[in-house]
Structure formats: C-alpha cells, structure tokens
C-alpha positions as CSV (number, residue, x, y, z in Angstrom):
1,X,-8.3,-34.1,35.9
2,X,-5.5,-31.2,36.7
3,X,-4.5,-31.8,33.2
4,X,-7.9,-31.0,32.4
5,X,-8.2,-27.8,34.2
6,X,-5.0,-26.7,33.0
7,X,-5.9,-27.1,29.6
8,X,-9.1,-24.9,29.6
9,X,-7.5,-22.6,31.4
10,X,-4.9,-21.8,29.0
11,X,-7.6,-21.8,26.1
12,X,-9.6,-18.8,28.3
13,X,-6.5,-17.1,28.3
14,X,-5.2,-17.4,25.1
15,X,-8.8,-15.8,24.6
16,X,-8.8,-13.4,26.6
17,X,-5.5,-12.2,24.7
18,X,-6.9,-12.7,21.6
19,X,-9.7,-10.1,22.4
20,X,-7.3,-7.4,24.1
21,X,-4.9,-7.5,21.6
22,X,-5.2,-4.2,19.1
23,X,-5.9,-5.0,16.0
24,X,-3.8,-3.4,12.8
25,X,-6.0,-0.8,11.0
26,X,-7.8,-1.3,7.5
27,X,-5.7,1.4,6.0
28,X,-2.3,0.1,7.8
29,X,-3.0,-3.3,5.8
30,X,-3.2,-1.3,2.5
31,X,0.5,-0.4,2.2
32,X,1.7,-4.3,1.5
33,X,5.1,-5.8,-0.5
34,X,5.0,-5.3,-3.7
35,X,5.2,-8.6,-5.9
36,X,4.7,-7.6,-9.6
37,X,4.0,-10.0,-12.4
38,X,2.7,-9.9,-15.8
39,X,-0.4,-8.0,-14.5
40,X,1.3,-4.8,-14.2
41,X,1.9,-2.1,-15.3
42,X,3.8,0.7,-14.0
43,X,5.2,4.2,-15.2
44,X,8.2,4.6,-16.5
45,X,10.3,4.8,-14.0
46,X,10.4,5.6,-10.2
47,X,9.9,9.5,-9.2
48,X,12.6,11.1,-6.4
49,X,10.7,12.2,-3.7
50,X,11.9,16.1,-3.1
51,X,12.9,15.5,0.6
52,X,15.2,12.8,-0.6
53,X,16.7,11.4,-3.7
54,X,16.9,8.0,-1.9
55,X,13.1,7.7,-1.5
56,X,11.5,6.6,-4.8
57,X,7.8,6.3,-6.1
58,X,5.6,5.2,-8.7
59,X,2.0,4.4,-9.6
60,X,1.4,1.0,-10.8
61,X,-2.1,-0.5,-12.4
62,X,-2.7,-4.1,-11.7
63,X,-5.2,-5.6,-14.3
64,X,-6.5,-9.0,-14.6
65,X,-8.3,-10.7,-17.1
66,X,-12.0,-10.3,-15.9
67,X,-11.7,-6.7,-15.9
68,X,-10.5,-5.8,-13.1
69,X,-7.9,-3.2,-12.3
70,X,-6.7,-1.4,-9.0
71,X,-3.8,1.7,-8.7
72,X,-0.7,1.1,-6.4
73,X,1.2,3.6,-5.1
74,X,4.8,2.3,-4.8
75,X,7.6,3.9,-2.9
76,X,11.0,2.4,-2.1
77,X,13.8,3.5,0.3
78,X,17.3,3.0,-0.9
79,X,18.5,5.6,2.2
80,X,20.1,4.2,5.6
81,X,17.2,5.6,7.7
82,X,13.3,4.8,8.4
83,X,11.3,7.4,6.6
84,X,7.7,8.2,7.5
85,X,5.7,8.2,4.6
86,X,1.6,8.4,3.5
87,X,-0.1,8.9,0.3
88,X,-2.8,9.3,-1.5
89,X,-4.1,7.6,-5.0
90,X,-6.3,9.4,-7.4
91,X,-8.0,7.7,-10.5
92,X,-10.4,8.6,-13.3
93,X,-12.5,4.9,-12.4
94,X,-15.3,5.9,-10.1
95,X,-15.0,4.3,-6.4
96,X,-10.8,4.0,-7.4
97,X,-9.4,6.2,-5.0
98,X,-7.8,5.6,-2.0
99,X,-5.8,7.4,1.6
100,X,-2.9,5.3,2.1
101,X,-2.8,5.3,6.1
102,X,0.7,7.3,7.9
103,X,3.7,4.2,8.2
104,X,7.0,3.9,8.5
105,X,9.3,2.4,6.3
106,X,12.8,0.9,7.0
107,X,15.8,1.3,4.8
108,X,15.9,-0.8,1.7
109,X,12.1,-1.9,1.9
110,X,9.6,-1.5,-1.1
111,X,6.0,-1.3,0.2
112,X,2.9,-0.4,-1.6
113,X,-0.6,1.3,-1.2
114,X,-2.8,-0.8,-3.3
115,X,-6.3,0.9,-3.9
116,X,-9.4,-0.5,-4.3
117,X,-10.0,-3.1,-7.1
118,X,-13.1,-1.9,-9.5
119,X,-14.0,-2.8,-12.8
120,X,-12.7,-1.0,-15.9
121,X,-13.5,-3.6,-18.9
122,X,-11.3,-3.6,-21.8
123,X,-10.2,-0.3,-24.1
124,X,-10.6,1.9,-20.9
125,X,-7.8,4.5,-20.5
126,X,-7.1,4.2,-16.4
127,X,-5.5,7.5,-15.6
128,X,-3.4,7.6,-11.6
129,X,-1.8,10.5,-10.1
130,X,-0.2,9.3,-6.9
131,X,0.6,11.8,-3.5
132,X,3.5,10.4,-1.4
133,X,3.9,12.7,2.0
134,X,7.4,11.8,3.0
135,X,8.5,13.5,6.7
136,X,5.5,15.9,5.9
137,X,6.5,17.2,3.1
138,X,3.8,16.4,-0.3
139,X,4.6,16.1,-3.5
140,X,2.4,14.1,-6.6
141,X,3.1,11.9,-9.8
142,X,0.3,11.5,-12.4
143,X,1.1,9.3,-15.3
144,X,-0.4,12.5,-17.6
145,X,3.0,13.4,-16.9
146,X,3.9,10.7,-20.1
C-alpha cells in the first residue's frame, strides 16, 4: 500500500512540474540545426555580417517534390564568443515571411530560421532577402543581389 501511495504521489508531482515548467516560444523553435540535403538550395555563398567577419549568413529555399518550398535564414559563428542574433525573412510567396525570435548563439554553431512552408508549384521564381540583427546592429541579403 505505501508503495502505492508513493507512486501516485510522484506522478502528481511530476504533474505539477510539468504544468509550471515555461514552455520555449513558437518563434524560439524556429531558429533549428541546419541539415541540408538535396532539397536545397542556397545562395552562393555565406554573407559577413558587418559587426563581424566571423559571423556568416545566407538564405536557403527548401523545396520538396509536392510543391512545397519554405526560406531559411542561415547564420554561422566561426568567432570564440556567443553572439546575439535575430532576423527577419522576406519572400515574394504570399504568407512566406517570417520574424526569427532574439537567440543566442555559441561559437562554432550553425542554426537556422526556417519560415513557413507554402506552396509555390513548379516554374515559380521564389525570391528571399534575409535581415540578420547581430549585437543590434541590421544588415540584409537578398538573392537579387545574384
């Protein structure tokens, strides 16, 4: 019977903790690692942020064969030191756009802001110009640029 007791007590209070715990924001689970595959498609090369040369970024497209596509906004840091970064991602799809929430990343991570995934069908021309705020400071990449 104490065994008993015990054992629903613990399950009200791993509860209880479950409820009070905070959960992470929508827009803090946008900015995810980055695992690219044949699906992608990126620009040309990363950007240098203009606070740093060590902070990188790029927009990507991820397409898949249904039709779908979504814009990433990709930013690496190569320096020593966390960096606080946020962004932005602009599209010519309607719905496509996306505020990529204030985070921090550490040195050496790669994280993107994926957008949200809306269908462009097949021969469209998906335009992204991508804002990365690093420590404040914005600056933007379009892929008009090439």
């Amino acid at each position: 019977m104490r065994f008993k007791r015990f054992t629903v007590a613990a399950a009200v209070m791993a509860s209880a903790l479950a409820f009070t715990a905070s959960p992470a924001s929508a827009d803090e689970q946008k900015w995810q690692t980055v695992s690219t595959n044949e699906w992608w498609s990126c620009g040309p090369g990363y950007k240098h942020h203009k606070v740093s040369y060590n902070v990188n970024y790029k927009w990507c497209h991820v397409r898949n064969a249904g039709g779908y596509a979504q814009a990433v906004l990709v930013v690496q840091n190569k320096s020593s030191a966390k960096v606080n970064i946020e962004g932005a991602i602009s599209t010519n799809i309607p719905g496509g756009d996306e505020d990529c929430a204030p985070s921090t990343l550490g040195p050496g991570a790669t994280r993107g802001c994926f957008g949200p995934t809306k269908w462009v069908g097949t021969g469209v021309v998906f335009m992204t110009d991508v804002r990365l705020k690093l420590n404040n400071v914005d600056e933007w990449y379009s892929d008009a640029e090439f």
